[in-house]
TORNU-614343 format. One record per residue (C-alpha): residue number from 1; residue in three letters; x negated, y negated, z negated. Coordinates in steps of 0.1 Angstrom, whole numbers. Each point is the difference from the previous one (the first is absolute). Last residue first. Example, Ala and Ser with C-alpha at 12.3 -4.5 7.8 and 13.67 -1.06 7.14 Angstrom:
(2; 'SER'; (-137; 11; -71))
(1; 'ALA'; (14; 34; -7))
# end
This chain:
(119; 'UNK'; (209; -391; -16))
(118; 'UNK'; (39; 16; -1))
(117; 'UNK'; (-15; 31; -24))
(116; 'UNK'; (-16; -25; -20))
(115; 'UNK'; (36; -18; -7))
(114; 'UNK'; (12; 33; -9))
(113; 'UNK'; (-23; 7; -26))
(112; 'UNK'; (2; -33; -17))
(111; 'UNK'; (37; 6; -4))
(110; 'UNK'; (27; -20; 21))
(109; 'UNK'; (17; -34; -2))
(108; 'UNK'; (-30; -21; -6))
(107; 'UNK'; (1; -17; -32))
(106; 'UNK'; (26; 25; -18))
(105; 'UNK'; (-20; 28; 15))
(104; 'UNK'; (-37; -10; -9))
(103; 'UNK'; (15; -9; -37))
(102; 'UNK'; (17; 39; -1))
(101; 'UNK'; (-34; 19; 13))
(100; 'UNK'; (-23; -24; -21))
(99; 'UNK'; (23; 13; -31))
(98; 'UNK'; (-2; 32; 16))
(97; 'UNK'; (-33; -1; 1))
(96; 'UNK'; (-13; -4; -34))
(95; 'UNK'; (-24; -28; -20))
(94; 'UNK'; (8; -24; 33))
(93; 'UNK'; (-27; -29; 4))
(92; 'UNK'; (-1; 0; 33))
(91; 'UNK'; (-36; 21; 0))
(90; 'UNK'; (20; 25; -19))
(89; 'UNK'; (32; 3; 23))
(88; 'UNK'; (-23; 2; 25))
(87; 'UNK'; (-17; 31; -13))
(86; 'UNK'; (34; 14; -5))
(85; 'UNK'; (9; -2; 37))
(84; 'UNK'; (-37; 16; 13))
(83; 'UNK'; (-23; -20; 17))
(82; 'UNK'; (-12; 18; 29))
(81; 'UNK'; (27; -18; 24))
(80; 'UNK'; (-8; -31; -5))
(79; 'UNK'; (24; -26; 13))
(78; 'UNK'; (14; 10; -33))
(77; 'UNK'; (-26; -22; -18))
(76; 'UNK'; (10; -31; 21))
(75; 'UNK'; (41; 8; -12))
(74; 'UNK'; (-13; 3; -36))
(73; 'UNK'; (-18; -34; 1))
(72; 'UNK'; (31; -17; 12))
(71; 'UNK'; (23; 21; -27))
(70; 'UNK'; (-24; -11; -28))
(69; 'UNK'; (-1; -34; 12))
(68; 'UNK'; (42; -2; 0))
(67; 'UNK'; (-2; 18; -37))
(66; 'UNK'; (-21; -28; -10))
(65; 'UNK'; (19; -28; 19))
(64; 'UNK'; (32; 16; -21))
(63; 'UNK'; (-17; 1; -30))
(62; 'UNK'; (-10; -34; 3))
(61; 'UNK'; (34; -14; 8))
(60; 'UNK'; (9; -15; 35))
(59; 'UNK'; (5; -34; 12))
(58; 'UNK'; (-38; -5; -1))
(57; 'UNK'; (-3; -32; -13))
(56; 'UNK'; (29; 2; -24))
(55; 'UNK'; (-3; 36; -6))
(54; 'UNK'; (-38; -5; -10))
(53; 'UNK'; (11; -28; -24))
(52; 'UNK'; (22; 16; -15))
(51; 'UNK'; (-17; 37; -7))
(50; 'UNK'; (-34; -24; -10))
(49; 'UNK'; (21; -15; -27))
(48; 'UNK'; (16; 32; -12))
(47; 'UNK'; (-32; 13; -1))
(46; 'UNK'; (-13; -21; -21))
(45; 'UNK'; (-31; -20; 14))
(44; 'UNK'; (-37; 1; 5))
(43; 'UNK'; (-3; 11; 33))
(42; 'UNK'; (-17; 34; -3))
(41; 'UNK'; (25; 0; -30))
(40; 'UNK'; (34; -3; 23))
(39; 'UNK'; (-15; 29; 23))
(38; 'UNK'; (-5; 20; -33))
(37; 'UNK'; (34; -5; -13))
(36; 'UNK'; (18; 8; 34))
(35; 'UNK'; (-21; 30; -3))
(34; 'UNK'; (-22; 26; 24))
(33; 'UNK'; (-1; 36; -6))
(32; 'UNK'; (-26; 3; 25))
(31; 'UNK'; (-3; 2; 38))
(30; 'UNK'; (14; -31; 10))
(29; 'UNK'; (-30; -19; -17))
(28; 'UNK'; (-13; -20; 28))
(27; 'UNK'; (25; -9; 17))
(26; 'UNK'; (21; -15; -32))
(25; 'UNK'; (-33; -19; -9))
(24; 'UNK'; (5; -11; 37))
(23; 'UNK'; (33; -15; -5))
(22; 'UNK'; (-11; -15; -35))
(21; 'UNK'; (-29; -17; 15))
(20; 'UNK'; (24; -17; 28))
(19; 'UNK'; (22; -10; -25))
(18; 'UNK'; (-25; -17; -14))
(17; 'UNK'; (-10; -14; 26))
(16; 'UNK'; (34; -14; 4))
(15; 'UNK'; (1; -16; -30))
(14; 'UNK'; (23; 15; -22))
(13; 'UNK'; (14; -23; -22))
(12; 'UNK'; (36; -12; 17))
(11; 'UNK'; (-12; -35; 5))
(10; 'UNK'; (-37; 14; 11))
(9; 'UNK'; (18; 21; 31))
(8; 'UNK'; (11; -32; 12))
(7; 'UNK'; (41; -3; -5))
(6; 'UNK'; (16; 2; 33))
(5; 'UNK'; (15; -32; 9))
(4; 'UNK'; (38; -17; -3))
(3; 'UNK'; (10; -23; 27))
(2; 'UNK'; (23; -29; -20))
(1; 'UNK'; (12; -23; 29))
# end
């Protein structure tokens, strides 16, 4: 009977805590123009590398998990009503709002401004 196991996350090359410190480097720089390329240096790796080994672990792409966090964060920010749309789509990381405006509605199904209204 050959029973085949999950790879430990040191076989693939990410250890986990690793992982763990690139999720919350992620966190904590959703508000700027953040690269795959940086991410991958914080780490000491090409990009390509760390974009492989992220998806592996992760079973979804970098920029995907980054657009994900920047959605999260947007939704908590919305929560507040005195913040206006296009200061979100700043502090999200967003250089213009319609851009936020499109991501927020291909994640969530409507705009940022209607999902406040429904809070």
């Amino acid at each position: 009977m050959n029973v085949e196991r999950e790879p430990s996350f040191e076989c693939r090359g990410l250890p986990k805590h690793k992982l763990n410190q690139a999720s919350a480097y992620i966190n904590e720089h959703l508000g700027e123009d953040l690269s795959l390329e940086a991410i991958a240096i914080e780490f000491g790796m090409s990009k390509y590398y760390f974009c492989r080994l992220f998806k592996q672990l992760m079973g979804i792409s970098p920029h995907k998990y980054l657009i994900q966090q920047r959605i999260e964060r947007a939704k908590q920010l919305l929560k507040q009503k005195k913040i206006t749309i296009a200061d979100i789509a700043f502090q999200c990381g967003y250089s213009e709002q319609s851009t936020f405006a499109t991501a927020f509605r291909k994640a969530v199904g409507m705009s940022p401004r209607t999902y406040q209204q429904q809070l």
